[in-house]
C-alpha positions as CSV (number, residue, x, y, z in Angstrom):
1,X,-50.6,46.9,15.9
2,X,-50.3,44.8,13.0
3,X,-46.9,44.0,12.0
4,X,-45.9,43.4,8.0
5,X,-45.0,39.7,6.6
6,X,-41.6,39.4,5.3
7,X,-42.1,39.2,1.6
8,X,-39.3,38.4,-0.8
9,X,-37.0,41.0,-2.4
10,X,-37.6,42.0,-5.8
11,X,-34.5,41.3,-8.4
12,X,-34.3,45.2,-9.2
13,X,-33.8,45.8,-5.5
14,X,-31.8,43.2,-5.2
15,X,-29.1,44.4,-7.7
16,X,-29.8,48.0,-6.4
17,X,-28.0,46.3,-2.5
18,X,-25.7,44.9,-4.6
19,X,-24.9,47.8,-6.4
20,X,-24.8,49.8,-3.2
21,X,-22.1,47.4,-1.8
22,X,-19.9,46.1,-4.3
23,X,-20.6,48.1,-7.4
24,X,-17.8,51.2,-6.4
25,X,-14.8,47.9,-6.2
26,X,-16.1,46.4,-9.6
27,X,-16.8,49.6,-11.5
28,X,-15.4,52.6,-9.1
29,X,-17.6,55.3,-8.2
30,X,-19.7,54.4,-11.4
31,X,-21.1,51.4,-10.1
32,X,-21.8,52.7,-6.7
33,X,-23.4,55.6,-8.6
34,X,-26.2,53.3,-10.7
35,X,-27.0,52.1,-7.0
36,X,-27.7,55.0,-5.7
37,X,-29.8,56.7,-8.1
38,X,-31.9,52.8,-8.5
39,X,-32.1,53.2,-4.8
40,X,-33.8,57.0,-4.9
41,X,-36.2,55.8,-8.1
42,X,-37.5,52.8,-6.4
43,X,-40.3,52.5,-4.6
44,X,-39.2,50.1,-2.4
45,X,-37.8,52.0,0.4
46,X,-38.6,54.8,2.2
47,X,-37.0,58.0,2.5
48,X,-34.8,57.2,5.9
49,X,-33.8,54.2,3.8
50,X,-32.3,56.1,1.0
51,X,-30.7,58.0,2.7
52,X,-29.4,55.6,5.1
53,X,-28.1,53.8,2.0
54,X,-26.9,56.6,0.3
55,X,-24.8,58.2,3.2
56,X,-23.4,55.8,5.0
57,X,-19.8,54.7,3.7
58,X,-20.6,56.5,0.0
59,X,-18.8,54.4,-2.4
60,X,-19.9,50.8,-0.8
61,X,-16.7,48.6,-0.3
62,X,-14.7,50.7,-2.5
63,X,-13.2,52.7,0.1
64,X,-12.4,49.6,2.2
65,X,-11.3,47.6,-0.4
66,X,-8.7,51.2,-1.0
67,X,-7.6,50.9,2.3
68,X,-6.7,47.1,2.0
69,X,-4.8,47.3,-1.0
70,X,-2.9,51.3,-0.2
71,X,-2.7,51.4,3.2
72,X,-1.1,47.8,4.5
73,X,2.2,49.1,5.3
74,X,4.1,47.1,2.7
75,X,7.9,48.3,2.0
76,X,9.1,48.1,-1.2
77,X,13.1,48.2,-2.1
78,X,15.2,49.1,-5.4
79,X,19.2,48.9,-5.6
80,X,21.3,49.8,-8.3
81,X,25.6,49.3,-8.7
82,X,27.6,47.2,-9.8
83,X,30.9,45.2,-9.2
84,X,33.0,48.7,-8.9
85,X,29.4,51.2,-8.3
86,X,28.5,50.9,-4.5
87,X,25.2,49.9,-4.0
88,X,22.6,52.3,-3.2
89,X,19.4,51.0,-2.1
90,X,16.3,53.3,-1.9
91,X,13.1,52.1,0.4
92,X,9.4,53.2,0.4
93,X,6.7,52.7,2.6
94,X,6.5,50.4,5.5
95,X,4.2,52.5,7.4
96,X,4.5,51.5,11.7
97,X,2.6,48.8,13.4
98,X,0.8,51.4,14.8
99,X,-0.3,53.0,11.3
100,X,-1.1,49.4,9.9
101,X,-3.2,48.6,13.2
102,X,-5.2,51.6,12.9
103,X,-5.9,50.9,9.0
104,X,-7.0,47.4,10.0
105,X,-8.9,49.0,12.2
106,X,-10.7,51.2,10.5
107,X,-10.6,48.9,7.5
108,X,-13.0,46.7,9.7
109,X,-15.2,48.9,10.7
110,X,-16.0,50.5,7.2
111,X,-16.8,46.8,6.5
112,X,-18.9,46.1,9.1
113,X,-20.9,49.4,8.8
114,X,-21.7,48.7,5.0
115,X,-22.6,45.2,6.1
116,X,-25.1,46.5,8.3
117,X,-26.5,49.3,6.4
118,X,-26.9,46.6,3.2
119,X,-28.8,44.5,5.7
120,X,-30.9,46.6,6.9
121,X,-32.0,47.9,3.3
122,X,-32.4,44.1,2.4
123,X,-34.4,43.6,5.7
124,X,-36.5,46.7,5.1
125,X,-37.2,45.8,1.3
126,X,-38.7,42.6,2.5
127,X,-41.0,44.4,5.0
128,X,-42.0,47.3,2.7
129,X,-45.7,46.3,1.5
């Protein structure tokens, strides 16, 4: 059995991972979108590869990068009164420990699965003769 030599990755393809993984945070949904169908016209890959890219975490690092920013528990306060108007103060957010652990959580592993499916599409465009 004759294994394939790792060749280097063509610049279409190239942009087509990076498209894939950061292109729903830099242009949302629309720059994950150009990935994907770049990914389905090439060549490059085969069909367990597309759809390996395509499925796993849709959107790339956009959902992620979502959670990061929405869901990190942050409490934000407003007051109003005066010197004779008590003071009412009105509160938002602060989600528990709990909540923020779990988002870091699953923050992490939305990462870390986009990571690998990017690597493996890189890996298997360098193998694909």
């Amino acid at each position: 059995m004759s294994r394939a030599t790792p060749r280097s990755i063509a610049i279409r393809d190239q942009i087509t991972i990076a498209l894939l993984l950061l292109g729903g945070v830099v242009l949302p949904l629309l720059g994950w979108l150009v990935g994907a169908v770049m990914l389905w016209r090439s060549n490059t890959w085969s069909r367990r590869d597309k759809m390996l890219g395509t499925i796993v975490v849709p959107g790339g690092l956009m959902l992620p990068a979502y959670i990061a920013s929405v869901g990190s528990g942050a409490k934000s306060c407003a007051g109003s009164g005066g010197p004779t108007v008590p003071t009412i103060v009105s509160c938002h957010g602060g989600g528990s420990f709990l909540a923020g652990g779990v988002a870091i959580v699953i923050l992490v592993f939305l990462t870390l699965v986009q990571l690998a499916s990017s690597g493996r599409l890189y890996w298997a465009g360098r193998l694909r003769t």
